[in-house]
C-alpha positions in Angstrom: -7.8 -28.0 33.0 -11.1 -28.7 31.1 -12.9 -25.8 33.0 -9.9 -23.4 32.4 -10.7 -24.1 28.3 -14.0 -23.7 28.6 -13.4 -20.4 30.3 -11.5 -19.5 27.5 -13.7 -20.5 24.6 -16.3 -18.6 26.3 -13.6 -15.4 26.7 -13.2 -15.4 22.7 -16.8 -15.9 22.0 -17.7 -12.9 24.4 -14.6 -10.9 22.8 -16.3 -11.7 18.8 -19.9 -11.2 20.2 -19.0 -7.5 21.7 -17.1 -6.7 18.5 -19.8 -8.0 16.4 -22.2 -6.0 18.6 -20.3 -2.6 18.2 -19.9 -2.8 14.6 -23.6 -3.7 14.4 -24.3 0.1 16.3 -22.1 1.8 14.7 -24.0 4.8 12.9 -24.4 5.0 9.0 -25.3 8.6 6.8 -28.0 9.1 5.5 -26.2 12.0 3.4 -23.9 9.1 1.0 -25.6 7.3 -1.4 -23.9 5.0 -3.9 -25.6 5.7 -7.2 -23.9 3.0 -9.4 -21.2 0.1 -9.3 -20.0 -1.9 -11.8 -18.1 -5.2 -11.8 -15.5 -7.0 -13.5 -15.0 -10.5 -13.1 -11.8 -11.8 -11.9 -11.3 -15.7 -13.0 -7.9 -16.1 -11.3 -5.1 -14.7 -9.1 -3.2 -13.5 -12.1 -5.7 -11.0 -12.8 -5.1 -7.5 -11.5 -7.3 -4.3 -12.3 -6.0 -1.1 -12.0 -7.7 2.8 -12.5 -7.1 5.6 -14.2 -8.8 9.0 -12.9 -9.7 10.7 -16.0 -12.2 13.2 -14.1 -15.7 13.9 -15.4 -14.5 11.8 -19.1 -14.9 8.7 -16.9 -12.5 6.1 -15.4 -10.4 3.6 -17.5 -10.2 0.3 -16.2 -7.0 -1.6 -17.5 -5.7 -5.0 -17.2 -2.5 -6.9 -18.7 -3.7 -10.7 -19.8 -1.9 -13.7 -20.5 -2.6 -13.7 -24.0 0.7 -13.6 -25.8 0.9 -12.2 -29.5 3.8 -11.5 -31.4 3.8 -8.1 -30.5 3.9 -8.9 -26.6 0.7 -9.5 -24.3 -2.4 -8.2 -24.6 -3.9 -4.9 -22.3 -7.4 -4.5 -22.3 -8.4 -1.1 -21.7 -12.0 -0.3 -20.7 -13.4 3.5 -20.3 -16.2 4.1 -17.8 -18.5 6.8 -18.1 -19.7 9.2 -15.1 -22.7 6.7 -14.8 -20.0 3.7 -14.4 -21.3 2.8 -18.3 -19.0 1.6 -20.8 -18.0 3.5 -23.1 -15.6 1.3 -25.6 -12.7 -1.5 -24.9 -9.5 -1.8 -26.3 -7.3 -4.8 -26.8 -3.5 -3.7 -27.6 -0.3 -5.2 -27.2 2.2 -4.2 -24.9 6.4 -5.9 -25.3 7.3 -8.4 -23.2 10.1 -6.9 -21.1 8.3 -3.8 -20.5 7.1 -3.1 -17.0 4.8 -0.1 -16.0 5.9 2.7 -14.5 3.2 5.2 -13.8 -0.1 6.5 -15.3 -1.7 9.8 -15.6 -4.8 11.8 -17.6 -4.4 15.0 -19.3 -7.1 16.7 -20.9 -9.6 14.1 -22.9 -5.9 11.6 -22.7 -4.9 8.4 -21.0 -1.2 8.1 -20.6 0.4 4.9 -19.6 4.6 4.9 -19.4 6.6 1.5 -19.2 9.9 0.9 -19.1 10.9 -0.5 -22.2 13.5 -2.8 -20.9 14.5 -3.9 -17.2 17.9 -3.5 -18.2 17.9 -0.1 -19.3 16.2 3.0 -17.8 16.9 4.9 -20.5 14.6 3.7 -23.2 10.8 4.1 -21.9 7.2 3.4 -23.8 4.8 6.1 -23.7 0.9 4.5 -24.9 -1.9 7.1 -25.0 -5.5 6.9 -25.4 -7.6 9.2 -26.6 -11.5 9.3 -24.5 -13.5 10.3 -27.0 -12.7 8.2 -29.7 -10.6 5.5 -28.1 -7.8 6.0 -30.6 -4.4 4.4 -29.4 -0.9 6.1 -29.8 2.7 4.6 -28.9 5.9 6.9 -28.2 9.3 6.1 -27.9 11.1 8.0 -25.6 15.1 7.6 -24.5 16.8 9.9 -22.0 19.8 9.7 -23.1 20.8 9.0 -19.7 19.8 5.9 -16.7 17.1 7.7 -14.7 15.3 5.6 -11.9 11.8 7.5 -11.9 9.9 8.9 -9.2 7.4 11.1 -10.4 5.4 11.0 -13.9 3.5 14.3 -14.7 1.7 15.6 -17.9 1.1 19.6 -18.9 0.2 21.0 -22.5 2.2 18.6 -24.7 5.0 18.1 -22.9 5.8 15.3 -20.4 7.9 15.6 -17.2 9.9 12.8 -15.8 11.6 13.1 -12.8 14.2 11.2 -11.1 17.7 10.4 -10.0 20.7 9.2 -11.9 24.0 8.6 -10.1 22.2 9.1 -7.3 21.5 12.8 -8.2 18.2 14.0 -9.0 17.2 15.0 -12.6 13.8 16.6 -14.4 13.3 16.4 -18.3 11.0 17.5 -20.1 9.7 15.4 -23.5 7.1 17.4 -25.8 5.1 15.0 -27.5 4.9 16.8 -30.6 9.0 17.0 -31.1 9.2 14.2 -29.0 12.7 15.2 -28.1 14.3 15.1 -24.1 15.1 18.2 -22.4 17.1 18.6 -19.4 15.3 21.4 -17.1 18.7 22.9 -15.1 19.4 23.3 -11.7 18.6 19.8 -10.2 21.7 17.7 -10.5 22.8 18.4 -6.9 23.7 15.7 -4.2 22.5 18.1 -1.4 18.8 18.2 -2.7 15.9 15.9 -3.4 12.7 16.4 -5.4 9.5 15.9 -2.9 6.8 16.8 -5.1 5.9 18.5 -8.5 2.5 20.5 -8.5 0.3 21.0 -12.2 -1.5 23.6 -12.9 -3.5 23.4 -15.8 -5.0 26.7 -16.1 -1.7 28.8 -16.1 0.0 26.5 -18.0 2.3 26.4 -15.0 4.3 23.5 -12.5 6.1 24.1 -9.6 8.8 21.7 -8.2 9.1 21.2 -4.0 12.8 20.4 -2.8 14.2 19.6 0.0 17.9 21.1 0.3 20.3 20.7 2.9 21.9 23.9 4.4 25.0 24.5 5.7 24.2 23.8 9.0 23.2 20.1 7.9 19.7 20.8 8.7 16.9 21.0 6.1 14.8 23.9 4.4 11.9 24.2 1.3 12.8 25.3 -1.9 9.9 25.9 -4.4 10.8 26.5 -8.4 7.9 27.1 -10.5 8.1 26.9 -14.6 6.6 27.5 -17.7 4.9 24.1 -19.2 7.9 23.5 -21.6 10.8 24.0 -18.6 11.8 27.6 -18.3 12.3 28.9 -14.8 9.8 31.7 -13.7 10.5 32.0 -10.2 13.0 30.5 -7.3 11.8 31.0 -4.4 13.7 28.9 -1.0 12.6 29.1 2.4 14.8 30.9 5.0 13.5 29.0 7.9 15.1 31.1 11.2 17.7 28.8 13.5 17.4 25.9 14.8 14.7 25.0 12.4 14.5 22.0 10.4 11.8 21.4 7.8 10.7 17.8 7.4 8.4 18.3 4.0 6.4 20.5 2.2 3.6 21.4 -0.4 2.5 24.5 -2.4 -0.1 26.4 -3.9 -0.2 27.5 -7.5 2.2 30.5 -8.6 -0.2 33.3 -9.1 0.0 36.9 -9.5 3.2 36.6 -8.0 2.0 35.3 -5.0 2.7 31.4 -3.4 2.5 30.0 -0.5 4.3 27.0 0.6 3.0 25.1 3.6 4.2 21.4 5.8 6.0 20.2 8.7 9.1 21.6 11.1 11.3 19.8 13.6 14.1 21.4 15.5 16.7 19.0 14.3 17.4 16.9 11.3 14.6 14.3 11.7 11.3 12.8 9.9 9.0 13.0 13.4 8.0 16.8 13.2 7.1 19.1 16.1 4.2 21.1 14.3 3.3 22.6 10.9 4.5 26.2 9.2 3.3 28.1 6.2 5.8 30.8 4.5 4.2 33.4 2.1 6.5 34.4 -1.1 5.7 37.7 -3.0 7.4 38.2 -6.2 10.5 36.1 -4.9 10.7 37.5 -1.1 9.7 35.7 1.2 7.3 37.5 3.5 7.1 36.0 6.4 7.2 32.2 7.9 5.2 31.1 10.5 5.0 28.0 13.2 2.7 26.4 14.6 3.4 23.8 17.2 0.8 20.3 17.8 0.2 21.5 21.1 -1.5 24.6 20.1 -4.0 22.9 17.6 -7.4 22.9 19.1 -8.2 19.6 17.7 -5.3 17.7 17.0 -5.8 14.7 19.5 -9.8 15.0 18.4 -9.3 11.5 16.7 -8.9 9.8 20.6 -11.4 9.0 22.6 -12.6 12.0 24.8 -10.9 11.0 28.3 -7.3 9.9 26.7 -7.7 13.4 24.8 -8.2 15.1 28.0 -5.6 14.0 29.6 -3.2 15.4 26.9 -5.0 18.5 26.7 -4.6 19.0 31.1 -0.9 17.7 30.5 -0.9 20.5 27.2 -1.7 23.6 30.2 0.1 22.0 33.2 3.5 22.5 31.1 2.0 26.0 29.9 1.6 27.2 33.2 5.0 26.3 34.4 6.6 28.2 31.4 7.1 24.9 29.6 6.9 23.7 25.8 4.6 20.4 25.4 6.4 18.6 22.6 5.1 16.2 20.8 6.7 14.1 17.4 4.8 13.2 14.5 5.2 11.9 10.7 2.8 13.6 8.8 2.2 12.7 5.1 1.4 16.0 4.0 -1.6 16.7 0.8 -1.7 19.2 -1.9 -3.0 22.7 -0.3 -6.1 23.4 -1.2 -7.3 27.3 -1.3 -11.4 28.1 -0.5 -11.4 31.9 -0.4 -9.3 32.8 2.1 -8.7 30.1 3.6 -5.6 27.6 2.6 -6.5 24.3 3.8 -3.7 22.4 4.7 -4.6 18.3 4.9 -2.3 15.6 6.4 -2.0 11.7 7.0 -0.3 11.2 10.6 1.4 7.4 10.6 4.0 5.9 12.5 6.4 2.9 10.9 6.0 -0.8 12.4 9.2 -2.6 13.4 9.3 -6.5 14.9 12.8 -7.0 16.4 13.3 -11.0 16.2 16.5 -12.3 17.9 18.6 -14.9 16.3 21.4 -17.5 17.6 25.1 -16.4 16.3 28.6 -16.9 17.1 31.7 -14.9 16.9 33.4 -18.4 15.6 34.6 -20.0 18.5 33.6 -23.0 20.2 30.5 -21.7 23.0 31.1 -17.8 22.1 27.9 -17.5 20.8 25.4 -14.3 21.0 22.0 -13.2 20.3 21.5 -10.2 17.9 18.2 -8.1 17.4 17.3 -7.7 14.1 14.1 -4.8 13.1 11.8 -6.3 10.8 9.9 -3.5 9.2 6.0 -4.2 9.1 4.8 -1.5 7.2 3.1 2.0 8.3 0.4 2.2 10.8 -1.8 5.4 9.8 -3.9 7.0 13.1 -5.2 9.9 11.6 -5.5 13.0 9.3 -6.1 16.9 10.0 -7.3 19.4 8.1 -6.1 23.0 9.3 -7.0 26.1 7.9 -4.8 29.3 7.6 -5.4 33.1 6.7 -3.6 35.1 4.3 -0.8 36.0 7.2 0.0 32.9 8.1 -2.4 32.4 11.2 -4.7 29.2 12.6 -8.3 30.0 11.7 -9.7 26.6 12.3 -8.5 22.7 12.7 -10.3 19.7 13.1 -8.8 15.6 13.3 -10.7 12.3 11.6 -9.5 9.1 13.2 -8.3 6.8 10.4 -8.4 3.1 12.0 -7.1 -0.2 11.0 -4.9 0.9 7.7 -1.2 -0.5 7.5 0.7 -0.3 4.4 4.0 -1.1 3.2 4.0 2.1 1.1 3.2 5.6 1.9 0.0 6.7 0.3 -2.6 9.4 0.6 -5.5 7.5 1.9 -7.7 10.0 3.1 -10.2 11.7 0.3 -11.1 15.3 0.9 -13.9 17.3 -0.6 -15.3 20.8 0.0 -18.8 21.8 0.4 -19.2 25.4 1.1 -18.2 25.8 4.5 -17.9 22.1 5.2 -15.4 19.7 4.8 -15.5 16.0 4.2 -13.0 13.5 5.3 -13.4 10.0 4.1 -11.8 6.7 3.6 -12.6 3.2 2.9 -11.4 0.0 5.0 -13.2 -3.8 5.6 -15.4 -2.8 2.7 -17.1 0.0 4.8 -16.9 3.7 3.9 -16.3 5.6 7.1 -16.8 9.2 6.7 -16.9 12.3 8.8 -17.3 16.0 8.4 -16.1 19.2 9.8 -17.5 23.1 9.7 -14.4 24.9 11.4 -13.6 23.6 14.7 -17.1 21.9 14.9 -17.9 18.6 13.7 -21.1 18.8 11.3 -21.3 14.9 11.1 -19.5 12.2 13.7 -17.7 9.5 12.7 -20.1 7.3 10.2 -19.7 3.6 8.7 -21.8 3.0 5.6 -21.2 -0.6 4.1 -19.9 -0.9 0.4 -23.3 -1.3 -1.5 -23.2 -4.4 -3.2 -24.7 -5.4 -6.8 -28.2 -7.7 -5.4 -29.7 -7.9 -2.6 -28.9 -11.8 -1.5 -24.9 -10.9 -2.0 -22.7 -11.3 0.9 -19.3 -10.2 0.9 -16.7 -13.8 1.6 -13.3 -12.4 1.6 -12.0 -9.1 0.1 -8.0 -8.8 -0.8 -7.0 -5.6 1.3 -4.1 -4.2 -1.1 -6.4 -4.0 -3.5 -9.0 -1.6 -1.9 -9.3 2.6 -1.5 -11.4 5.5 -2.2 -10.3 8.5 -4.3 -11.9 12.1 -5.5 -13.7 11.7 -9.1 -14.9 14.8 -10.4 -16.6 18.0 -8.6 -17.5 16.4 -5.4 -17.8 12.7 -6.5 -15.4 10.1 -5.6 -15.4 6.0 -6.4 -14.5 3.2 -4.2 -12.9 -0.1 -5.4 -11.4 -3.4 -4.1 -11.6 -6.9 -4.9 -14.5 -8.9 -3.4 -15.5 -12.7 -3.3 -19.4 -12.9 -3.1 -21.5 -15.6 -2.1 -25.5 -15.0 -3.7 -27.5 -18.5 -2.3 -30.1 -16.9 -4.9 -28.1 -17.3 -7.6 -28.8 -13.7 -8.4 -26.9 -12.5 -11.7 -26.6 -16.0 -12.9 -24.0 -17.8 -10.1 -23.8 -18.6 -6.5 -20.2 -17.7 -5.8 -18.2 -15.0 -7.6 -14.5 -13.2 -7.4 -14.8 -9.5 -8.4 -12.8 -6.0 -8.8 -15.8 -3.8 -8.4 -16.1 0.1 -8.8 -18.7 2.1 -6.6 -19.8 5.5 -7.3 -20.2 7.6 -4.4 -21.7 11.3 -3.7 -22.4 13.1 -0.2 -25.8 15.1 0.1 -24.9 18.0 2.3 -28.0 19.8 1.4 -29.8 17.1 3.7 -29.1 17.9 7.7 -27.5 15.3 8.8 -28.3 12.2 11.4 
């Protein structure tokens, strides 16, 4: 018995020591470099910083304290500059039965929205902050109506909310110079949910993304784009053939009278999808729509390792030659489409959800009639990878490439993949265990493998203790900048920076040299 735990102390040390070992060889670029990072202490577990992305006018770091006033607690607001400087802080109060709701930035603004009261979703707070000056502004605004929000947006001066009351959805518009509600028509329908709304600044423009039921109880795209203050410019819905059933969907800008809307298809009513489409609309007609199944992806499976990948890919052209259809099912979180040229890059986050069925003892109520029942705990979502794919102007497959994403599980859905372009490149990256793992793609080729650069920490002697992983990603900046953050506890023996031992949320700056060649 003694020898068999022995053996199996020495199992788990051999298990630690091979993982230690492979962590230790995994490679690092030498094209990121982490020009600045900036930390803000965190003295207990009540504290809890948050971001908002305000582009090249910096980041502001807020944070709700327990200092009460009469006015409710006290926010402090901090602005970043581009160097991870501060620019100025704000203290201001925020009521008490408020609760946020969402955040955005529209040009040179910060816009925080809370719901007034938990007891009625009518009445919402609007506080913005102005970058340059730090100037603090707070707006009233009721509905009229109950909504339960879902999406928070900011164009010109006007505000869209978006949301569902008795179970239907709504959008309103509120301009913040009237600051009077609008209802935008043509949303209260029970056979249609809003997906997505897409901004565009420089035509003034937003498009909405539904998903509407047809009569044959499967599922198609519809995209309706407006004018900043709610007036409908152009409808456009997806006829998308028989037996055709679109899962999601995203869409470029209307321009020109040209848009393209672009996601995922299944054959039946479902959220695992059998490939991806892309639909061109030209003044209202739709031109053409396209599919694409997984199978026919040249790198789709490029995130597994090379034999299990081959093996798919011989399985992929033994069902071809016997006149078969591979099929394979995935959920696809799908991103923004981003146009380079020609090229629309399609990006996507493929995940899977995590159930743990427990049984538990029952009884039908009778003396030794008892039963077991199986009862799904959800876990959260396992993510495995992301694609990029690239299509031409006609619909058609120029290019794909895969980036494994290991290791994330959430309990909500989130984009954790950040994507940047470079010319012809394309960089995939994402931040897990403090460590920035990166890879890029030129076309089908990969420019640079899978890299893992560590989170660069503030002195030398620091060494990272624990780190809270809800509170940890990687998001685009500005240009082709992006910032990581997370909480970290740090241990410095030195003492370096005045103490031993320290809790922080910290904020990395991060750029990628691709004028360097690469390791």
């Amino acid at each position: 018995m003694r020898v068999r735990y022995v053996l199996y102390l020495l199992l788990i040390i051999s298990v630690f020591a091979v993982d230690a070992q492979r962590k230790k060889d995994q490679d690092t670029s030498a094209l990121i470099s982490q020009p600045g990072r900036v930390e803000f202490n965190i003295f207990d577990f009540t504290m809890q910083y948050d971001i908002i992305n305000g582009e090249d006018n910096g980041l502001l770091v807020y944070l709700e304290t327990e200092d009460r006033t009469d006015e409710g607690y006290n926010w402090t607001f901090n602005l970043l500059d581009t160097t991870l400087n501060q620019v100025w802080t704000r203290i201001f109060p925020i009521p008490f039965d408020t609760y946020l709701t969402g955040t955005e930035y529209h040009d040179g603004k910060y816009y925080l929205l809370f719901n007034a009261s938990r007891y009625r979703n009518e009445d919402l707070l609007l506080i913005e902050l102005d970058a340059q000056f730090g100037e603090i502004r707070s707006i009233e605004i009721n509905t009229v109506f109950p909504i339960q929000l879902t999406f928070f947006e900011v164009i010109d001066d006007n505000i869209l909310l978006s949301g569902y009351t008795n179970f239907r959805p709504v959008l309103l518009t509120f301009n913040l110079n009237v600051q009077k509600p609008r209802v935008v028509p043509g949303f209260y329908d029970n056979k249609s949910d809003i997906i997505d709304i897409v901004i565009d600044d420089e035509s003034h423009m937003f498009t909405v993304i539904q998903s509407e039921k047809m009569i044959n109880n499967r599922y198609t795209m519809r995209a309706k784009t407006f004018t900043s203050e709610g007036d409908l410019i152009q409808n456009n819905i997806i006829t998308p053939g028989e037996k055709k059933n679109l899962v999601d969907g995203a869409s470029t800008s209307f321009y020109g009278g040209f848009q393209y809307v672009a996601g995922t298809y299944s054959k039946k009513p479902s959220q695992y999808s059998r490939g991806l489409y892309l639909t061109k609309f030209v003044n209202g007609r739709q031109q053409f729509v396209k599919y694409h199944d997984y199978a026919d992806l040249n790198n789709f499976f490029g995130y597994m390792n090379s034999r299990r990948e081959q093996r798919i890919k011989e399985r992929i052209e033994r069902k071809k030659e016997k006149g078969k259809k591979p099929k394979f099912s995935y959920r696809l979180l799908v991103h923004d489409i981003i146009q380079r040229g020609d090229e629309y890059l399609m990006i996507a986050e493929a995940y899977y959800p995590r159930y743990s069925s427990y049984s538990s003892p029952g009884s039908y109520g009778s003396y030794n009639n008892s039963y077991t029942s199986y009862n799904p705990s959800f876990m959260g979502y396992k993510y495995t990878h992301a694609i990029v794919v690239a299509f031409d102007r006609n619909g058609n497959i120029i290019w794909d490439n895969s980036f494994g994403v290991d290791d994330i599980e959430t309990y909500s859905l989130e984009e954790f993949v950040a994507v940047s372009q470079f010319d012809d490149k394309t960089v995939l990256m994402y931040l897990e265990e403090n460590t920035i793992r990166s890879k890029v793609v030129q076309g089908n080729e990969i420019y640079e493998g899978m890299t893992f650069n560590p989170v660069k920490l503030a002195y030398e002697a620091d060494e990272v203790k624990s780190r809270d992983p809800a509170i940890e990603g990687l998001k685009n900046w500005y240009g082709n900048v992006m910032y990581a953050y997370g909480e970290q506890r740090i241990q410095n023996d030195e003492g370096e920076g005045g103490r031993t031992s320290r809790k922080v949320f910290y904020i990395n700056k991060i750029t990628y040299n691709l004028g360097q060649e690469p390791n």
